[in-house]
C-alpha positions in Angstrom: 29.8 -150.7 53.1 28.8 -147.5 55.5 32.7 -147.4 56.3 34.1 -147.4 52.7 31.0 -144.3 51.9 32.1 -142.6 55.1 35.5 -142.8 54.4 34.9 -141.6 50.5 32.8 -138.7 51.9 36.0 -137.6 54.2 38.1 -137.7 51.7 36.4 -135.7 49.6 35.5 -132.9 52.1 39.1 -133.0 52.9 40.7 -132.8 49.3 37.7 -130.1 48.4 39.1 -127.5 51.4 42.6 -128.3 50.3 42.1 -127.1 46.7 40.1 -124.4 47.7 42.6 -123.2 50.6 45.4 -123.4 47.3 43.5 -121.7 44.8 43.4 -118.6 47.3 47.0 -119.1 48.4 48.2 -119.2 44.7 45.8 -117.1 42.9 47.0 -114.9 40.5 46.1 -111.5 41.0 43.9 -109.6 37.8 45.6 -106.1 36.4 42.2 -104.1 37.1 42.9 -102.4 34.3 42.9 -105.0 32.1 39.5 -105.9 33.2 38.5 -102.5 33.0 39.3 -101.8 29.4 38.8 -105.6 28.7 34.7 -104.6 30.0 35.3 -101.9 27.5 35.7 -104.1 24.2 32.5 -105.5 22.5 33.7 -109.4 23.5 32.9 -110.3 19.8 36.6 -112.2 19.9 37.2 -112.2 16.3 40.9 -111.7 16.0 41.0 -109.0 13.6 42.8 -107.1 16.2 46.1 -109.1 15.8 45.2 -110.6 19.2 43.2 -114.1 19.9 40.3 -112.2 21.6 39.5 -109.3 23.5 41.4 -110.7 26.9 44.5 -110.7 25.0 44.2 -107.3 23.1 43.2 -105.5 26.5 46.5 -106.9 28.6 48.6 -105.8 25.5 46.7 -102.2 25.9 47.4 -102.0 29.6 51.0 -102.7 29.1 51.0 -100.1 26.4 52.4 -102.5 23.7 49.8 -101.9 20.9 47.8 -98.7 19.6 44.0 -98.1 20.8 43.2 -97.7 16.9 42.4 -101.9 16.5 39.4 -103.0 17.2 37.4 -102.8 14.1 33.9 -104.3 15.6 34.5 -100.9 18.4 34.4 -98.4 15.8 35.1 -95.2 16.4 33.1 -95.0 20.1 35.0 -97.4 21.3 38.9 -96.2 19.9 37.7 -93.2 21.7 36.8 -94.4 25.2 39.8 -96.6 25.0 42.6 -93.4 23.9 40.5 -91.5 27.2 40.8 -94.2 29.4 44.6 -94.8 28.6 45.0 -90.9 28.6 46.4 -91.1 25.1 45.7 -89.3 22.2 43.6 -91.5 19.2 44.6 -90.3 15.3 40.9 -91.9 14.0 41.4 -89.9 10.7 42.4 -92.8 8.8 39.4 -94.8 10.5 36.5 -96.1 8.7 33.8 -97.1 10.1 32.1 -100.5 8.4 27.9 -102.1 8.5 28.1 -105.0 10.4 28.9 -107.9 8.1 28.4 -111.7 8.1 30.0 -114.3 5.6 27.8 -115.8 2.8 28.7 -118.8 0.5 28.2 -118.9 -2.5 27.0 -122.8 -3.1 28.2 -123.2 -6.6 31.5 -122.1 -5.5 32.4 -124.2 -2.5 34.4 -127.2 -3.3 34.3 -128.2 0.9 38.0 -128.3 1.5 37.0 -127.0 5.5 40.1 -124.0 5.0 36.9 -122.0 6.4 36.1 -124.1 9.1 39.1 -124.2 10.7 39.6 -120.5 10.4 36.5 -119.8 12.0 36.2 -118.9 15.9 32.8 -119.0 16.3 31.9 -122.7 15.0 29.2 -120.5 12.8 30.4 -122.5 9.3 28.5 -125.9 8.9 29.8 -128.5 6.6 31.9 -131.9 6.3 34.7 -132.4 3.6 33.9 -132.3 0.4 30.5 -131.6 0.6 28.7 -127.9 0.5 29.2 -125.7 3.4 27.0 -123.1 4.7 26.9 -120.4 7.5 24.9 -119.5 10.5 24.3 -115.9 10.3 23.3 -115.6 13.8 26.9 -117.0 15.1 28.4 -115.1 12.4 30.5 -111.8 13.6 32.2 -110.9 10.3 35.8 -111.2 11.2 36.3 -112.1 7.5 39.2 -114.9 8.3 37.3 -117.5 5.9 36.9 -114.8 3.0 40.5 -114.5 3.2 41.4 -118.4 3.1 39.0 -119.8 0.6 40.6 -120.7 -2.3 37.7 -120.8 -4.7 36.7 -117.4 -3.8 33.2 -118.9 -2.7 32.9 -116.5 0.4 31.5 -113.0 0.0 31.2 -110.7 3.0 27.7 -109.1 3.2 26.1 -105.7 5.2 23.9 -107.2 7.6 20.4 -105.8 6.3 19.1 -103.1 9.1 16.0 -104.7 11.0 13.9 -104.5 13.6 16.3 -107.3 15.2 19.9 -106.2 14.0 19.0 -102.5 14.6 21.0 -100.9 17.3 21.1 -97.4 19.1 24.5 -95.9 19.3 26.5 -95.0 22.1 25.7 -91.4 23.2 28.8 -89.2 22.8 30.0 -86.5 24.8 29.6 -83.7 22.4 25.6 -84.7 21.9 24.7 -84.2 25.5 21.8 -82.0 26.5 22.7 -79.9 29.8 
């Protein structure tokens, strides 16, 4: 019995260097760049860039295949950092800047057909088939995917109400500095 946990224990000390000895051999190595502007995105993940999430949107930035002007969550600050990072020039003319929003259904509306919850990245829609669906506000980041698939028009996208708790100071700019 000592022999067979001995032998386990070997065997396991000795596959656990192995893989660790591979994963540094074949590691792939990280554009710092991508990391960098990746760190420079708000992580919120919602898509409404074009891309799955912010990982994919910043490797398509470093590459230079896609415009600086996507990221709706960002705003303006963050088009901004992003065109001087890049050293590229931003047009942010056309750029609106939205409230943080959250999804709302209405109840009398929702007919449960789940179009919403598969749409929805952040698992903040609770609900079963044909039966009344609701939202977490909380996990909620207003990417708006499940306004746009619900067939009943039961979804409304709502201003997240300014509180003590959804308040937050903006970014300081570089033309509000005090020398």
């Amino acid at each position: 019995m000592l022999l067979d946990v001995g032998s386990l224990a070997v065997m396991g000390v000795t596959l656990g260097a192995v893989l660790g000895t591979a994963a540094k051999l074949l590691a792939v190595p990280n554009n710092p760049l991508e990391e960098e502007l990746q760190a420079l995105l708000p992580g919120s993940q919602c898509g409404q860039c074009g891309f799955v999430g912010c990982a994919q949107y910043a490797a398509a930035l470093a590459k230079g295949d896609t415009p600086v002007t996507l990221c709706a969550p960002g705003g303006k600050a963050t088009i901004e950092v992003l065109a001087k990072r890049l050293g590229v020039s931003a047009d942010t003319d056309g750029h609106e800047e939205q409230a943080p929003q959250h999804a709302h259904i209405k109840e009398d509306l929702c007919i449960g057909c789940l179009r919403c919850v598969q749409e929805c990245s952040t698992d903040a829609i609770v609900g079963a088939n044909k039966q009344l669906h609701t939202i977490i506000v909380d996990q909620c980041h207003g990417c708006a995917k499940c306004f746009k698939v619900c067939p009943t028009e039961a979804i409304e996208m709502c201003t997240v109400p300014v509180t003590l708790s959804a308040w937050h100071w903006g970014k300081p700019r570089a033309d509000q500095a005090h020398h």
